[in-house]
GUDO-256474 format. One line per field, with one value per atom (N, C-alpha, C, CB): residue in three letters; atom name; x, y, z. Coordinates in nm, 3 decimals. Glycine has a CB too. Example, Ala and Ser with C-alpha at 12.3 -4.5 7.8 and 13.67 -1.06 7.14 Angstrom:
BEGIN
rest [ALA, ALA, ALA, ALA, SER, SER, SER, SER] .
atom [N, CA, C, CB, N, CA, C, CB] .
X [1.319, 1.230, 1.320, 1.131, 1.285, 1.367, 1.290, 1.408] .
Y [-0.569, -0.450, -0.330, -0.447, -0.225, -0.106, 0.003, -0.060] .
Z [0.780, 0.780, 0.780, 0.905, 0.708, 0.714, 0.787, 0.572] .
# end
This chain:
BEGIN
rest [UNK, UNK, UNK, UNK, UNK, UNK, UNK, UNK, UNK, UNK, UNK, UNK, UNK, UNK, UNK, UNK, UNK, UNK, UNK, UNK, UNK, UNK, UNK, UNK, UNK, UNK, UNK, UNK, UNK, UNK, UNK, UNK, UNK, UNK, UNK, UNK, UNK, UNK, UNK, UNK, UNK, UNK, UNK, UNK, UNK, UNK, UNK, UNK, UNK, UNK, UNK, UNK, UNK, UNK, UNK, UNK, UNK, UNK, UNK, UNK, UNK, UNK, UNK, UNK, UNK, UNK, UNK, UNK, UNK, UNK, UNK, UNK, UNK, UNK, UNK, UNK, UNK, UNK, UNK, UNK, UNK, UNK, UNK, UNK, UNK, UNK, UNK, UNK, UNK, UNK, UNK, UNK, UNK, UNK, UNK, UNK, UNK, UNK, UNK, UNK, UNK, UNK, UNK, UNK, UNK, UNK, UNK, UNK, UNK, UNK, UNK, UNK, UNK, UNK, UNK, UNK, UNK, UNK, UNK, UNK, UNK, UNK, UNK, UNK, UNK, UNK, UNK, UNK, UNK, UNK, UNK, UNK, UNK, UNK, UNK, UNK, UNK, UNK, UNK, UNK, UNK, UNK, UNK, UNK, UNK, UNK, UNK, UNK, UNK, UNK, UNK, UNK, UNK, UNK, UNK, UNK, UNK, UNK, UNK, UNK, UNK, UNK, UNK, UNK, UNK, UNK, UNK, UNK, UNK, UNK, UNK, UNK, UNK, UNK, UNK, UNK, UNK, UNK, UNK, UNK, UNK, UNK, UNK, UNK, UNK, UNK, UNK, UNK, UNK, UNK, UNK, UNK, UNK, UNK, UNK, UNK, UNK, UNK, UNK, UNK, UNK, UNK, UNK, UNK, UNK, UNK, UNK, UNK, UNK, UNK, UNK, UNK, UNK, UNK, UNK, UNK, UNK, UNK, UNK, UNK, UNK, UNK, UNK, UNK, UNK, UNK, UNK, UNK, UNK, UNK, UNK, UNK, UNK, UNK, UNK, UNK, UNK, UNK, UNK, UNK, UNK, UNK, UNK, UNK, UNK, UNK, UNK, UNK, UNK, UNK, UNK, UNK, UNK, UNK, UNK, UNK, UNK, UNK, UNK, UNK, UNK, UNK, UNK, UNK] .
atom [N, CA, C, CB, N, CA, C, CB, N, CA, C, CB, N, CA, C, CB, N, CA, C, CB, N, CA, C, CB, N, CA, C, CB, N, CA, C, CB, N, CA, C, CB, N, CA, C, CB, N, CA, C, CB, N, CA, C, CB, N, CA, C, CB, N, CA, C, CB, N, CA, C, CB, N, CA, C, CB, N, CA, C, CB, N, CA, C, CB, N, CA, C, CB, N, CA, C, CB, N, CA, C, CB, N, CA, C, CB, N, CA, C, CB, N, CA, C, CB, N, CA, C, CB, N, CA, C, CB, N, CA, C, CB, N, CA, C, CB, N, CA, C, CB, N, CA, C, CB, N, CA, C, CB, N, CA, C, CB, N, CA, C, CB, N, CA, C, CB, N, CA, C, CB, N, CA, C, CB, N, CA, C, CB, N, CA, C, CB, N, CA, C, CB, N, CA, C, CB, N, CA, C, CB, N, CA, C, CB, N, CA, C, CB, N, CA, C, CB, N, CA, C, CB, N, CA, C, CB, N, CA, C, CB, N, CA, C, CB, N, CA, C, CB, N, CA, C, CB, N, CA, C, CB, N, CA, C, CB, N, CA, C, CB, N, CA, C, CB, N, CA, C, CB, N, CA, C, CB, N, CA, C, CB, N, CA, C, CB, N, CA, C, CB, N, CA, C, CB, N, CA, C, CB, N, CA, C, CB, N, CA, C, CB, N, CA, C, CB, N, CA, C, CB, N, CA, C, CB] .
X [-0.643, -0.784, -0.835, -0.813, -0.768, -0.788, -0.898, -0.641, -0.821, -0.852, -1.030, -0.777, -1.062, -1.179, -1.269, -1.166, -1.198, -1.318, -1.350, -1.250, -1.263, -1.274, -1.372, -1.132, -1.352, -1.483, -1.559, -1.497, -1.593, -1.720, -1.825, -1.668, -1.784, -1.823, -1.872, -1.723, -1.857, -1.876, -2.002, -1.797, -2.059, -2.153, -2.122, -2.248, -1.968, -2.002, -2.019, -1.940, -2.051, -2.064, -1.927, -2.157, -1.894, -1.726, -1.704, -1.650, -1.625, -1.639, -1.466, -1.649, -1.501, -1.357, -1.316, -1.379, -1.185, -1.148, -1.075, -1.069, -0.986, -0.902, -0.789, -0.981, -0.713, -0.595, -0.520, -0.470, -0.512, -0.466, -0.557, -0.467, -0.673, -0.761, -0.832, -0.856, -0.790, -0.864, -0.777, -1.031, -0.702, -0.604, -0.625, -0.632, -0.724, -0.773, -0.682, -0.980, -0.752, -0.732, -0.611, -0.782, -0.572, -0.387, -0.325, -0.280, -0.357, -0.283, -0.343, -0.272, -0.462, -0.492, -0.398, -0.715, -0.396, -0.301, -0.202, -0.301, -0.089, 0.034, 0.029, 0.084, -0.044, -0.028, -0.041, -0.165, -0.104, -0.112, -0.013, -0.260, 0.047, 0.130, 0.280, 0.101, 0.306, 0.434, 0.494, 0.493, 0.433, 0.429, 0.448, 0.516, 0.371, 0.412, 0.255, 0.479, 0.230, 0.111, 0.088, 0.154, -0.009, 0.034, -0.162, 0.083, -0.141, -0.319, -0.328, -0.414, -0.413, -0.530, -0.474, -0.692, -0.535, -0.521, -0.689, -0.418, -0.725, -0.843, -0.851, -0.894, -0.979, -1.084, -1.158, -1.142, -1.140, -1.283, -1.276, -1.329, -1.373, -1.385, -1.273, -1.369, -1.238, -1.079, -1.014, -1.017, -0.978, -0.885, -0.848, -0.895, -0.716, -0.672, -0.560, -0.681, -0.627, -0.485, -0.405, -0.565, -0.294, -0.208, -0.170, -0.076, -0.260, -0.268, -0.259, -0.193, -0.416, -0.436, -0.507, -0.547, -0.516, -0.584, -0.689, -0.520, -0.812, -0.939, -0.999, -1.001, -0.882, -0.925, -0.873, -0.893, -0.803, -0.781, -0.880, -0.620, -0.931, -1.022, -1.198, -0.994, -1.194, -1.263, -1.276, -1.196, -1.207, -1.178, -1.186, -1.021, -1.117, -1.134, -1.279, -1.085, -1.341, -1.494, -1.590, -1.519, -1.563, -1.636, -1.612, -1.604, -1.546, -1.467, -1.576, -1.242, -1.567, -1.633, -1.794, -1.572, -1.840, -1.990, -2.038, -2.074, -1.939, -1.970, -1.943, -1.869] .
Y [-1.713, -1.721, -1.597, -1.844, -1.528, -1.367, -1.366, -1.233, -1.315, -1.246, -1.242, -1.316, -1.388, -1.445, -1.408, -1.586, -1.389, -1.392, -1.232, -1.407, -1.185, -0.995, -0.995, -0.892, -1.031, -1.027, -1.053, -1.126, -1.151, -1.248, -1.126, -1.379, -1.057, -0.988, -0.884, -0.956, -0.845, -0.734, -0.742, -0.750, -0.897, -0.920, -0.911, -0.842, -0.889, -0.922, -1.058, -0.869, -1.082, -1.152, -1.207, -1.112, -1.310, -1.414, -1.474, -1.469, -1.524, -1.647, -1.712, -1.562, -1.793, -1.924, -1.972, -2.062, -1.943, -2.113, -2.146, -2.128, -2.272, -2.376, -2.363, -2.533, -2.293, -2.323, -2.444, -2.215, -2.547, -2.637, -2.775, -2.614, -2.720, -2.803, -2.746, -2.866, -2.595, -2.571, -2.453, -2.526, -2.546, -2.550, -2.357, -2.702, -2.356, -2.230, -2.095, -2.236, -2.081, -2.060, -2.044, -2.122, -2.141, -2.116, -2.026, -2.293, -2.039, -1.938, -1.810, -1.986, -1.830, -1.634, -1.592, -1.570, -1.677, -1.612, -1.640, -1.647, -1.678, -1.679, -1.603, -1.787, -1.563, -1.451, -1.274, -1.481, -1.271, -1.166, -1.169, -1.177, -1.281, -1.285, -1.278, -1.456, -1.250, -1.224, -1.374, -1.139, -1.463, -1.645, -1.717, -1.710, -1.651, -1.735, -1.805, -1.594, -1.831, -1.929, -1.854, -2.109, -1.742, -1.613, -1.681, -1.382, -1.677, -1.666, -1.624, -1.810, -1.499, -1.512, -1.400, -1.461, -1.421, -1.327, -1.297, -1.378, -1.138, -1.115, -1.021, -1.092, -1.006, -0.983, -0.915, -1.062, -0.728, -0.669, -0.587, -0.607, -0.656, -0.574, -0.582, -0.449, -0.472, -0.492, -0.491, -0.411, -0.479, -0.467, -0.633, -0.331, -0.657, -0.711, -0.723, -0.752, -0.768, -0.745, -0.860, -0.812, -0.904, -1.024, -0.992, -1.071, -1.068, -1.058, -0.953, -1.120, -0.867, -0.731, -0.793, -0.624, -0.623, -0.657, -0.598, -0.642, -0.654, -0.658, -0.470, -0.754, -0.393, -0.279, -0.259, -0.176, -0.309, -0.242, -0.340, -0.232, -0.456, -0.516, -0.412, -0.683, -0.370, -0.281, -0.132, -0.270, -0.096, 0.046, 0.021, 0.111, -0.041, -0.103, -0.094, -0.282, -0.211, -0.238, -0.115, -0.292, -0.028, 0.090, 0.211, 0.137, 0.194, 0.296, 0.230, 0.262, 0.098, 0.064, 0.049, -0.044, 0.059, 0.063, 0.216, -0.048, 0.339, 0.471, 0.535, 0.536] .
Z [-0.049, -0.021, 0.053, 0.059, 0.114, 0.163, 0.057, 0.146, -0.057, -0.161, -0.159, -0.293, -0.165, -0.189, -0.077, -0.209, 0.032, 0.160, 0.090, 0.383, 0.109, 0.091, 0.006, 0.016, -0.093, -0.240, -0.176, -0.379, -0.124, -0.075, -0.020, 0.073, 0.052, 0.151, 0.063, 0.259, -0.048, -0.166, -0.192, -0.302, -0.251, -0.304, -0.460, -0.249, -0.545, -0.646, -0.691, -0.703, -0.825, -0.880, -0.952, -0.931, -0.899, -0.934, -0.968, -0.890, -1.041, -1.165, -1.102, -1.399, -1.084, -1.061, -1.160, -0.987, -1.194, -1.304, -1.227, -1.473, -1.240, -1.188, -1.301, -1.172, -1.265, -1.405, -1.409, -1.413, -1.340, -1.297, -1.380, -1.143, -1.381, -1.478, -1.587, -1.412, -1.615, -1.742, -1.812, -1.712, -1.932, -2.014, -2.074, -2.138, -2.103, -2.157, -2.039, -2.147, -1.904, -1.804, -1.765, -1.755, -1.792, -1.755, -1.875, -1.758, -1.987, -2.078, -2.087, -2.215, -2.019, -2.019, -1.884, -1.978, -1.766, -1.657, -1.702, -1.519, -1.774, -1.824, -1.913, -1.860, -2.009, -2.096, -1.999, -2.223, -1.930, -1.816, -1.671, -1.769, -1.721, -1.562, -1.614, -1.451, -1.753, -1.770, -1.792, -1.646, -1.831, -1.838, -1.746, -1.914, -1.636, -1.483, -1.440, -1.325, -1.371, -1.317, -1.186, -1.293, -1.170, -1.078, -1.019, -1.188, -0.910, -0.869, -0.745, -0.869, -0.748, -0.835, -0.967, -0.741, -1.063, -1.150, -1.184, -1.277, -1.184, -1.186, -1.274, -1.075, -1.377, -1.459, -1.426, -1.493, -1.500, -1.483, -1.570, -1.356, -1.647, -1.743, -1.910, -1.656, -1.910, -1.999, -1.935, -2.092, -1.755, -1.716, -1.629, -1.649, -1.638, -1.576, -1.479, -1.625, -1.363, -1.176, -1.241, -0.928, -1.208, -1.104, -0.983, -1.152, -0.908, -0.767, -0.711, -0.713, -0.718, -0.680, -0.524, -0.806, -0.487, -0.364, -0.341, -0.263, -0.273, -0.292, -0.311, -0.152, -0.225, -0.278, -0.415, -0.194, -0.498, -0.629, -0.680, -0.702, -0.699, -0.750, -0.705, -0.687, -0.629, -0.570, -0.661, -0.434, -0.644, -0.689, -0.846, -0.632, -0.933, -1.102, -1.128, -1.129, -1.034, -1.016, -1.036, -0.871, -0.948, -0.933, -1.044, -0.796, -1.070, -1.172, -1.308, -1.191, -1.354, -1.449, -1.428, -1.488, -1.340, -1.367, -1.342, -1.264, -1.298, -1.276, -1.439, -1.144] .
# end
């Protein structure tokens, strides 16, 4: 939950799934986590972290809207 406060504080815009309840969700983080159940696993753009930290979710971020 780090993860989340750090974002928070960004002001981007964040989208939650629950892989635990949404079947879809779990096989995009198992297909990106090497078939493990890794969270957070994060989305930007084409790129995807497993369990980056708010500066590389940061830095990805910025890189794609520059």
């Amino acid at each position: 939950m780090a993860l989340e406060r750090q974002l928070a504080e960004s002001d981007l815009a964040i989208q939650f799934r629950n892989i635990w309840e949404d079947p879809e969700a779990a096989e995009f983080v198992r297909t990106h986590a090497h078939g493990n159940e890794v969270v957070p696993t994060i989305q930007v753009g084409e790129t995807v972290m497993v369990n980056p930290t708010a500066g590389d979710v940061l830095s990805v971020f910025n890189k794609s809207v520059n």
